[in-house]
TIVEX-442410 format. One record per residue: residue in three letters; x, y, z of N, C-alpha, C in turn. Coordinates in pm, whole numbers, padded with zeros to 5 digits, always signed. Layout:
<sites>
ALAXYZXYZXYZ;...
</sites>
This chain:
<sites>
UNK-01826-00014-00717-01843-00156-00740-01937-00216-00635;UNK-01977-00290-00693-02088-00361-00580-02015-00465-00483;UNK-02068-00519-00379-02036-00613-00289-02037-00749-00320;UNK-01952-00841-00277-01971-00970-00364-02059-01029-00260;UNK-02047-01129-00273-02163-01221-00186-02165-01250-00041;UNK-02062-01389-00030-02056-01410+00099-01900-01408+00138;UNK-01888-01329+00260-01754-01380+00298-01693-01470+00330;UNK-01604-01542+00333-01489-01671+00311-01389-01678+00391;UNK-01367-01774+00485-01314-01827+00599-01163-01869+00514;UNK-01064-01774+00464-00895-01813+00430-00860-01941+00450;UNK-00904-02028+00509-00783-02113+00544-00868-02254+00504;UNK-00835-02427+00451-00859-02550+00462-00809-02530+00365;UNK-00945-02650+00272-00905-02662+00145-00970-02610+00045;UNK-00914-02539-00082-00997-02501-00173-00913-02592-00284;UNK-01067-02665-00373-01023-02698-00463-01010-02632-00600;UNK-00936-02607-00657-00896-02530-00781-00966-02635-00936;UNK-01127-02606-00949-01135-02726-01042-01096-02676-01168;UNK-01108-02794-01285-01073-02766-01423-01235-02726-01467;UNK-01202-02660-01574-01341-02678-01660-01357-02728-01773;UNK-01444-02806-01778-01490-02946-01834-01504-02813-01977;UNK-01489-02909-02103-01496-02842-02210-01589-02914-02330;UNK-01654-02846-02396-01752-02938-02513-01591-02986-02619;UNK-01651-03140-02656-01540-03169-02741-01569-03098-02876;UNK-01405-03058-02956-01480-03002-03088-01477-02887-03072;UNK-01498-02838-02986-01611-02653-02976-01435-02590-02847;UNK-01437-02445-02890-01391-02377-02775-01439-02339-02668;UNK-01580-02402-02658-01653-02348-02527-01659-02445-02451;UNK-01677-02377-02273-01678-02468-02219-01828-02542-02187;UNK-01805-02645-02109-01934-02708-02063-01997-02679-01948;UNK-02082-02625-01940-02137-02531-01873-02233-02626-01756;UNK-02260-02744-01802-02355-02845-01719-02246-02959-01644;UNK-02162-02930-01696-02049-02999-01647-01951-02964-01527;UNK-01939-02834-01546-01860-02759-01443-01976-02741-01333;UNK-02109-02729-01329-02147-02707-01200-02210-02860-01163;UNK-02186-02955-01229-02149-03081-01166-02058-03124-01091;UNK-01911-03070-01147-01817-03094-01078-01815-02963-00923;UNK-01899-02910-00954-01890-02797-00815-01990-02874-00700;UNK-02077-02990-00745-02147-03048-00641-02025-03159-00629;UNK-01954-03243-00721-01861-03365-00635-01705-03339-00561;UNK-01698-03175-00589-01563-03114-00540-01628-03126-00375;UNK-01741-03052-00359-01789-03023-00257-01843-03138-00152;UNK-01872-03222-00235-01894-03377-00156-01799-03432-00092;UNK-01696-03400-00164-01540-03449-00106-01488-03392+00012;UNK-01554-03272+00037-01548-03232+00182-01439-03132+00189;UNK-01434-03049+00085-01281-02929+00021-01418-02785+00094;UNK-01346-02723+00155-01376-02573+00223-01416-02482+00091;UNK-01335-02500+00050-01409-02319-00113-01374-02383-00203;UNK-01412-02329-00315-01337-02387-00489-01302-02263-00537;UNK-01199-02292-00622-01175-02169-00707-01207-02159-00848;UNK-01258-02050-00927-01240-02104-01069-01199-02079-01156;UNK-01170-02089-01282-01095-02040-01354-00937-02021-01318;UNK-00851-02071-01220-00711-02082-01183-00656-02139-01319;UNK-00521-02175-01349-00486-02260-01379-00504-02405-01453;UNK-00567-02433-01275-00619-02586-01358-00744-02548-01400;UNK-00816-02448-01409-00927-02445-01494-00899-02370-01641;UNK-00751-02383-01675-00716-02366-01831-00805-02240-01850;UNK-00790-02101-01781-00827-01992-01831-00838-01889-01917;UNK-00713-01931-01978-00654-01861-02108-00725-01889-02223;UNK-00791-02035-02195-00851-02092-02300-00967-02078-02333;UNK-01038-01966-02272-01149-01920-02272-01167-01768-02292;UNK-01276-01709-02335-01296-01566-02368-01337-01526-02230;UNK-01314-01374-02222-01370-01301-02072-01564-01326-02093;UNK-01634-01357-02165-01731-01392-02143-01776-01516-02146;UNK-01720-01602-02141-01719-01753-02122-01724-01767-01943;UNK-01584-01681-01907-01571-01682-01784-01684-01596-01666;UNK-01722-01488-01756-01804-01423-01658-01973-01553-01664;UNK-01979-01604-01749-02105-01657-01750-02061-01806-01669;UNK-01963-01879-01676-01907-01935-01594-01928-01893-01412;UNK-01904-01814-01445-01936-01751-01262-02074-01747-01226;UNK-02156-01698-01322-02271-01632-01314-02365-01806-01263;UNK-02329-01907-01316-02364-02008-01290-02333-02099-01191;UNK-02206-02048-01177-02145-02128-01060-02174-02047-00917;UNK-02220-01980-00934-02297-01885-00750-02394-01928-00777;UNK-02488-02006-00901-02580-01973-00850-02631-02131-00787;UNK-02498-02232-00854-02547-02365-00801-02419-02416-00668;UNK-02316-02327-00643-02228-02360-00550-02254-02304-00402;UNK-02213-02469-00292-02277-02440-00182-02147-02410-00087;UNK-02086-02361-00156-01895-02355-00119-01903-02190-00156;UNK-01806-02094-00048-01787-02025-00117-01661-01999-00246;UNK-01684-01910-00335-01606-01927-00439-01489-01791-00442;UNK-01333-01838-00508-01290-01783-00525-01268-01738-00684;UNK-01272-01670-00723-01237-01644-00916-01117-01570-00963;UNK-01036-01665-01016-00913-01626-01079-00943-01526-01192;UNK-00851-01475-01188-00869-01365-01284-00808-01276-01359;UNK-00597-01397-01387-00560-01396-01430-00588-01303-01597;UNK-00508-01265-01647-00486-01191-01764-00388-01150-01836;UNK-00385-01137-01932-00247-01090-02011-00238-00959-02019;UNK-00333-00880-01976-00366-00735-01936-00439-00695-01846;UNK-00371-00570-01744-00473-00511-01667-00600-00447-01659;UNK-00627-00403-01765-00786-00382-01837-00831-00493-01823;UNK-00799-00613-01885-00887-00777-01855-00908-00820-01737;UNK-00775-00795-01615-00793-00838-01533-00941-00768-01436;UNK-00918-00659-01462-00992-00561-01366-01139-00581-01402;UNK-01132-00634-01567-01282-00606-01608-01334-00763-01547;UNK-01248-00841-01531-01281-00995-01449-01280-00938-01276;UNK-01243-00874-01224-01215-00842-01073-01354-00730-01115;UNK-01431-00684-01191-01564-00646-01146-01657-00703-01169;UNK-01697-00817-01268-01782-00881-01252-01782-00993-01142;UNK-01654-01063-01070-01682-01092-00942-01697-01014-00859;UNK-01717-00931-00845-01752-00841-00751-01899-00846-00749;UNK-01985-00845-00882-02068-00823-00908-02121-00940-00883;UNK-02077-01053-00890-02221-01174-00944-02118-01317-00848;UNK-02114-01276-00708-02136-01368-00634-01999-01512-00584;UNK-01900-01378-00628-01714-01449-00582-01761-01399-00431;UNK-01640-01459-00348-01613-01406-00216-01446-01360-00210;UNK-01376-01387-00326-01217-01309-00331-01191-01360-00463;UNK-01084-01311-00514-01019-01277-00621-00900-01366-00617;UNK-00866-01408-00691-00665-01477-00710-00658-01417-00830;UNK-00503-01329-00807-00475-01227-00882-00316-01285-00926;UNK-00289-01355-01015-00153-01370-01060-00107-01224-01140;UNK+00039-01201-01185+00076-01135-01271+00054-01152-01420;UNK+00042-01047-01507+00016-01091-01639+00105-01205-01710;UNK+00033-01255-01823+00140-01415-01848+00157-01421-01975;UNK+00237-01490-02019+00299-01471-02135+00458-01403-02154;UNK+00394-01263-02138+00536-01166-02211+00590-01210-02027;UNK+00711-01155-02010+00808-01197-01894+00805-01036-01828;UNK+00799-00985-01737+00812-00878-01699+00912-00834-01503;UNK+00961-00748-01520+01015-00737-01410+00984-00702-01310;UNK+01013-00740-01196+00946-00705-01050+00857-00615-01007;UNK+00961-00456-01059+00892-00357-01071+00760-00339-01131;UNK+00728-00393-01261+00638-00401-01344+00518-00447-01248;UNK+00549-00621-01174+00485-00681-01159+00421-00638-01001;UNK+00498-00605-00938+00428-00504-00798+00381-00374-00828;UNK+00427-00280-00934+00290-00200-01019+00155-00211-01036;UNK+00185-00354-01118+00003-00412-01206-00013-00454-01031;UNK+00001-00541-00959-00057-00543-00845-00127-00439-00737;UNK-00056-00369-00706-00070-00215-00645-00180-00151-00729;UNK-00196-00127-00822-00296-00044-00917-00385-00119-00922;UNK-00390-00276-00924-00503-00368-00945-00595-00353-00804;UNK-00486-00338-00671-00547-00360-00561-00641-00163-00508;UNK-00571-00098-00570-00613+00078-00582-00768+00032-00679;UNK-00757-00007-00732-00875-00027-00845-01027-00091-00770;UNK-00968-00191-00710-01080-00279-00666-01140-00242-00549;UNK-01056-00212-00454-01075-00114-00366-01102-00285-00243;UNK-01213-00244-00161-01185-00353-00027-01321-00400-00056;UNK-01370-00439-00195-01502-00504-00182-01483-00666-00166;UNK-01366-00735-00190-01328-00852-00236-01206-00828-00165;UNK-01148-00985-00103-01014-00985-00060-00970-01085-00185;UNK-00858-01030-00210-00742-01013-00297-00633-01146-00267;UNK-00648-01229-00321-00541-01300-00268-00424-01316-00448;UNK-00285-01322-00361-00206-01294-00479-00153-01442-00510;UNK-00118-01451-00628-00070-01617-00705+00054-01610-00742;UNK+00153-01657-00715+00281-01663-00752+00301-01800-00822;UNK+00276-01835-00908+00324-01973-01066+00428-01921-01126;UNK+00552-01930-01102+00646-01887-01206+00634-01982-01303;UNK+00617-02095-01317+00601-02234-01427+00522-02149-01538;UNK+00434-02071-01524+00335-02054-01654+00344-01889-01639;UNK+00422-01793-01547+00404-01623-01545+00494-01581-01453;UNK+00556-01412-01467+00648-01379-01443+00624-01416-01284;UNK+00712-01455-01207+00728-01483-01069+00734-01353-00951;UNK+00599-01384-00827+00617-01279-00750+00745-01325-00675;UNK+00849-01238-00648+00940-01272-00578+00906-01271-00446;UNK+00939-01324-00309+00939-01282-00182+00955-01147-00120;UNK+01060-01065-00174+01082-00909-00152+00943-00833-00219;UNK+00913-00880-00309+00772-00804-00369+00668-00843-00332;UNK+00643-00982-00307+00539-01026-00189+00495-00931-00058;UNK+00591-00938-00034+00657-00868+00123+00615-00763+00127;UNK+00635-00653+00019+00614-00534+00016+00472-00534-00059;UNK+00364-00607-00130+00265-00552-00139+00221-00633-00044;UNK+00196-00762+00050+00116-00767+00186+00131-00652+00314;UNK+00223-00630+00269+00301-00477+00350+00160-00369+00370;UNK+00079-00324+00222+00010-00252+00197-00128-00271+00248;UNK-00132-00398+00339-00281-00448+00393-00400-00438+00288;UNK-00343-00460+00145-00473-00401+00069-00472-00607+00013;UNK-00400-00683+00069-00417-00802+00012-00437-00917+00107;UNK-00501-00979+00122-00538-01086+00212-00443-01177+00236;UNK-00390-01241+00098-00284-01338+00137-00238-01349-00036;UNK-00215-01489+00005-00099-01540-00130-00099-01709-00123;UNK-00095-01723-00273-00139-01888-00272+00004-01901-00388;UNK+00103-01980-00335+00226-02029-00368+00204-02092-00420;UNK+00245-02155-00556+00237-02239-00624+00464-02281-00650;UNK+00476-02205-00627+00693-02252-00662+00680-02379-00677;UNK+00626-02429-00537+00705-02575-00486+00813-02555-00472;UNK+00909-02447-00428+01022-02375-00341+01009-02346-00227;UNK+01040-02494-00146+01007-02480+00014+01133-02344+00117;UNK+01208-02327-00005+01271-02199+00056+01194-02059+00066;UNK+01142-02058-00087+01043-01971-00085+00929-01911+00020;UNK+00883-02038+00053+00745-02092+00080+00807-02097+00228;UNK+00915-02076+00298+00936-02080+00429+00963-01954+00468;UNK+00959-01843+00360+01017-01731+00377+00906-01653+00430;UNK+00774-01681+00302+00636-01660+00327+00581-01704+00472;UNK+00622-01808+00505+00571-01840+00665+00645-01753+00778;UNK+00756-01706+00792+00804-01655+00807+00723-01492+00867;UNK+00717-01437+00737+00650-01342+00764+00461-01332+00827;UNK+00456-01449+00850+00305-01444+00943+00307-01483+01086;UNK+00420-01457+01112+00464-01450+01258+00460-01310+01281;UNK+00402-01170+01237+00410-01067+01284+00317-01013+01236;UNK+00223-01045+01073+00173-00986+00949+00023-01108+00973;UNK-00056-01063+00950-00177-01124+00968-00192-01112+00797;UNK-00211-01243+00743-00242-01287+00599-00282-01414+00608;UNK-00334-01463+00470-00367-01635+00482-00257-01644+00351;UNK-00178-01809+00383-00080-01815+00350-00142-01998+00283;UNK-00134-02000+00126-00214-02085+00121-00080-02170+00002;UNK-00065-02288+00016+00054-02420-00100-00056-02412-00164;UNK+00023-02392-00304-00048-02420-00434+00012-02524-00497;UNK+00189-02568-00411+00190-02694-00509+00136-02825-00390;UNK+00082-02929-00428+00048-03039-00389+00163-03136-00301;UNK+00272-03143-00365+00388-03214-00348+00445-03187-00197;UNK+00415-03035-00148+00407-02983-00021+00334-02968+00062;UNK+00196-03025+00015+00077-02990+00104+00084-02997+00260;UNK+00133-03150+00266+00148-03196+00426+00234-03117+00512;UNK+00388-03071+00446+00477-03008+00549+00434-02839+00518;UNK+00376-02771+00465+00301-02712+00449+00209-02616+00579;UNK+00125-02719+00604+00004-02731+00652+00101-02759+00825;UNK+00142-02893+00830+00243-02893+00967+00305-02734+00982;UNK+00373-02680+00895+00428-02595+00929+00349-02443+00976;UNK+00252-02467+00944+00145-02330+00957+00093-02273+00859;UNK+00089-02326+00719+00010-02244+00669-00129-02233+00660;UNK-00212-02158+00592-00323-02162+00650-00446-02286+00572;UNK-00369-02336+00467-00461-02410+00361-00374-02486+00253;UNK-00441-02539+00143-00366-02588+00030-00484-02557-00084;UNK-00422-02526-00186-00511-02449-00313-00450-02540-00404;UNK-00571-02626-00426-00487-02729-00478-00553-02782-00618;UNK-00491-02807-00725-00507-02823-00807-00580-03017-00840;UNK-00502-03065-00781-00539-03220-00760-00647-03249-00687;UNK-00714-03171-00592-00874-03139-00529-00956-03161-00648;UNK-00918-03120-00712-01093-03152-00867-01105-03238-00825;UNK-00973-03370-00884-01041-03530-00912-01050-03603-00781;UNK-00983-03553-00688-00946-03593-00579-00941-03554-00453;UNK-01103-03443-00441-01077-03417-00354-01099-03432-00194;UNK-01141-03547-00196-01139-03650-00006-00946-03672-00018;UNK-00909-03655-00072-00752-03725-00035-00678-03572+00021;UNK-00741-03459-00040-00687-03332-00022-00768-03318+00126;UNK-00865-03331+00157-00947-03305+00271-00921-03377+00417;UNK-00883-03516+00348-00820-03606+00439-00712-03589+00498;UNK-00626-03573+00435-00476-03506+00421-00490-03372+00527;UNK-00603-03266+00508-00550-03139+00565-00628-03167+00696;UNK-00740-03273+00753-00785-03293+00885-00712-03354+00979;UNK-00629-03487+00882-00569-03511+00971-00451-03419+01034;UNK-00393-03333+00947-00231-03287+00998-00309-03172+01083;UNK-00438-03098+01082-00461-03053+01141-00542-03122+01292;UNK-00570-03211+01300-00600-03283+01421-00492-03353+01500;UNK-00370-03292+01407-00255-03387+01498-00199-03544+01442;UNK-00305-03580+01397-00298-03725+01355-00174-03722+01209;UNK-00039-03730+01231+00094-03743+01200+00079-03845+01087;UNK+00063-03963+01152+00066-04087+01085-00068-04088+00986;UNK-00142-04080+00984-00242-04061+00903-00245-03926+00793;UNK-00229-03815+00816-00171-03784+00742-00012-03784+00674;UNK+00018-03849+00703+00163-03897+00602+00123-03995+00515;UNK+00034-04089+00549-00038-04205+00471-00127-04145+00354;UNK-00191-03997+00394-00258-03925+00272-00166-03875+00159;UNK-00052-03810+00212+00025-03728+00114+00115-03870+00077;UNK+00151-03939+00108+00188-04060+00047+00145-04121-00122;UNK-00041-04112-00056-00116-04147-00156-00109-04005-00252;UNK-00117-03902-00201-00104-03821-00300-00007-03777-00380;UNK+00113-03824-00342+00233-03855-00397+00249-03986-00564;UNK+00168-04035-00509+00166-04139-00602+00056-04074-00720;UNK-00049-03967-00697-00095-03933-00816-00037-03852-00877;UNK+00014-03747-00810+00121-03642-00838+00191-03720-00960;UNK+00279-03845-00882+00371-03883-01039+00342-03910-01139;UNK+00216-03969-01165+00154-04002-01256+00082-03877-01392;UNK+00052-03747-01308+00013-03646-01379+00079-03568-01431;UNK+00205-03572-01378+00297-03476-01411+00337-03562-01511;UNK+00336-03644-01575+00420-03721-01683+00292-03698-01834;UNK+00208-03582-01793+00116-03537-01875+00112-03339-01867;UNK+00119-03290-02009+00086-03185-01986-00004-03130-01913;UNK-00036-03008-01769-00129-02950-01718-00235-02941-01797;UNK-00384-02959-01734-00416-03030-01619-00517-03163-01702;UNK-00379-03235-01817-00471-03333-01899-00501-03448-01789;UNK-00366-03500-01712-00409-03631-01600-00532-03585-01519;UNK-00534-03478-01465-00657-03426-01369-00782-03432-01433;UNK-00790-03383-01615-00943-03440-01685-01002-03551-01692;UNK-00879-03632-01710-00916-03763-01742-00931-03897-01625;UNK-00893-03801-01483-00902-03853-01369-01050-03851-01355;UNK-01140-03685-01404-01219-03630-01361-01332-03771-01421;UNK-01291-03791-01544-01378-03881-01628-01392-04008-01607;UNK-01272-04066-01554-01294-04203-01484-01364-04220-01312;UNK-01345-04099-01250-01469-04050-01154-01694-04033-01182;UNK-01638-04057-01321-01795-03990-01366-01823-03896-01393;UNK-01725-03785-01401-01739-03652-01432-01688-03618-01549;UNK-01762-03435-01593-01716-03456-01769-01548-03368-01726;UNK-01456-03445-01810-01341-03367-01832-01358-03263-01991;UNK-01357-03336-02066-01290-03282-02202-01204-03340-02243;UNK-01185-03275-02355-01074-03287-02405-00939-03217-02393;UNK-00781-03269-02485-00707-03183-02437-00675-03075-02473;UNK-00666-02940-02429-00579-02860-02559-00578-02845-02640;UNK-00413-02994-02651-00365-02968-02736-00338-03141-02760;UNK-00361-03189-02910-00365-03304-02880-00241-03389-02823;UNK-00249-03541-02782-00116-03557-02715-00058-03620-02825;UNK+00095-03664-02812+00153-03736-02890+00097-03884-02871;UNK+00075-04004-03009+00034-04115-02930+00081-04173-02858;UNK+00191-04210-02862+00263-04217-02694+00211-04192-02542;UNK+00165-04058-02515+00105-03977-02424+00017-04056-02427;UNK-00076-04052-02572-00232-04097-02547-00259-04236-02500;UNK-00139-04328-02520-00216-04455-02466-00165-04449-02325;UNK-00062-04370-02315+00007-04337-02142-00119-04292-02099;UNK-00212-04212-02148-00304-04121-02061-00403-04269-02034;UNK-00414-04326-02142-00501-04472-02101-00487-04591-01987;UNK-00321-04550-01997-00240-04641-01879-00290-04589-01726;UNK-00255-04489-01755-00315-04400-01630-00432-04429-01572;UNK-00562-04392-01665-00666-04399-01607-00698-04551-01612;UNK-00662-04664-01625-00651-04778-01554-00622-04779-01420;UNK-00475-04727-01427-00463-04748-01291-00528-04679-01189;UNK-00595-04532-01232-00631-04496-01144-00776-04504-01077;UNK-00831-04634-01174-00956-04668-01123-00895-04762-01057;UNK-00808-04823-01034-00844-04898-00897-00781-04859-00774;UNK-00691-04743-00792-00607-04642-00690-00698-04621-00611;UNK-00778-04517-00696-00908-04432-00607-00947-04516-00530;UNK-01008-04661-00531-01094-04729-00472-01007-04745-00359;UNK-00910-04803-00369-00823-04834-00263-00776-04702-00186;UNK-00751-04596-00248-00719-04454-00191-00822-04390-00085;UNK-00897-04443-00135-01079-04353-00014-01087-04523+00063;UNK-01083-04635+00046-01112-04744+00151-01116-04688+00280;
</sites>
């Protein structure tokens, strides 16, 4: 396998963007997403990731995504991480070589999603994924039980064990979890990165090394703000960020993933898309309620 591009400093903020989608069409928007890779980056977020989660990956073909990449190295001044999630290890691997190839600096490797599988299974496909790829790309592992079978802590444990993985980006929002993981980097050299938002601040106080954050697309000076100050010490100022980010948090979650974050993206100036899946009308004039309010949040949120 070839060498990926540039190497990537583990730890701040990476924003996890969505990808903007043509309405109508299953494809995505291709002039859109490396728009949003210049206003993620304005916001002052350390790496982006793509295709995670909030970039609704499932919803795209493995060549949507590889040409997705192929575009996004060639206009991103951030280095990039590329999810590369799959419902199979053949998919995953055949996504973990074209970043290799065309200009990722690491990998986020969740377990396959959908069918439910057991531990064993799931530290298998890991272990063989990380034998496969070999040390051209650091490997960072995704634990979302919300949307795929869950890495447990004992299986965590034992594949960072294997030094063949860089770190792990938590998404639980199980600060038991997520303290267990800190825990073990008191002896184990890894980057230890909150994937849920809701924790960012005690998080980050507590030592981890970053936040992989999904709410960075639309928002990401509040994610940046948030992780300078708790890292400069400044307490009170960051509590005033995650405060504010508390207040978008509630608002999105009262919308299926990651529709509040599109339509955040769009009242920013940026292209979201459309949803999915359409909402109930209910939702839809809620999603309208929303982006009211959140044009005048933002303004007041960055003051």
């Amino acid at each position: 396998m070839k060498k990926g591009r540039d190497p990537i400093r583990l730890s701040g903020v990476v924003a996890a963007i969505a990808t903007p989608n043509l309405p109508g069409t299953l494809e995505p928007d291709y002039s859109g997403l490396l728009e949003l890779l210049d206003f993620v980056a304005d916001g002052g977020v350390d790496s982006i990731c793509l295709m995670g989660s909030t970039g609704e990956f499932l919803n795209y073909t493995i060549g949507d995504r590889q040409r997705a990449l192929y575009l996004a190295a060639k206009r991103s001044r951030l280095p990039l991480i590329v999810g590369v999630g799959h419902s199979t290890f053949r998919g995953a691997l055949e996504l973990a070589e074209d970043a290799i190839g065309n200009g990722a600096s690491a990998i986020l490797l969740m377990p396959p999603y959908f069918y439910p599988y057991q531990q064993s299974e799931v530290e298998a496909f890991c272990r063989l994924f990380a034998e496969e790829v070999g040390s051209d790309l650091p490997i960072l592992l995704y634990n979302i039980p919300q949307f795929t079978s869950p890495i447990a802590f004992e299986t965590a444990r034992r594949l960072l064990d294997t030094g063949r993985f860089a770190g792990i980006k938590d998404s639980s929002g199980d600060w038991d979890n997520f303290a267990q993981l800190l825990s073990l980097k008191a002896d184990r050299s890894f980057a230890l990165f909150a994937g849920n938002d809701a924790i960012a601040l005690r998080a980050v106080q507590a030592g981890a090394d970053g936040v992989l954050s999904g709410c960075a697309a639309a928002i990401p000076e509040v994610l940046s703000g948030l992780y300078n100050a708790a890292r400069s010490g400044d307490a009170g100022a960051a509590e005033r960020w995650q405060a504010r980010l508390n207040e978008f948090i509630a608002w999105i979650e009262r919308f299926p993933a990651p529709v509040g974050i599109k339509r955040a993206l769009q009242v920013r100036k940026q292209k979201g898309g459309e949803p999915a899946v359409p909402l109930s009308p209910q939702n839809a004039l809620l999603l309208e309620e929303f982006a009211a309010w959140f044009a005048g949040w933002i303004k007041t949120a960055l003051r």
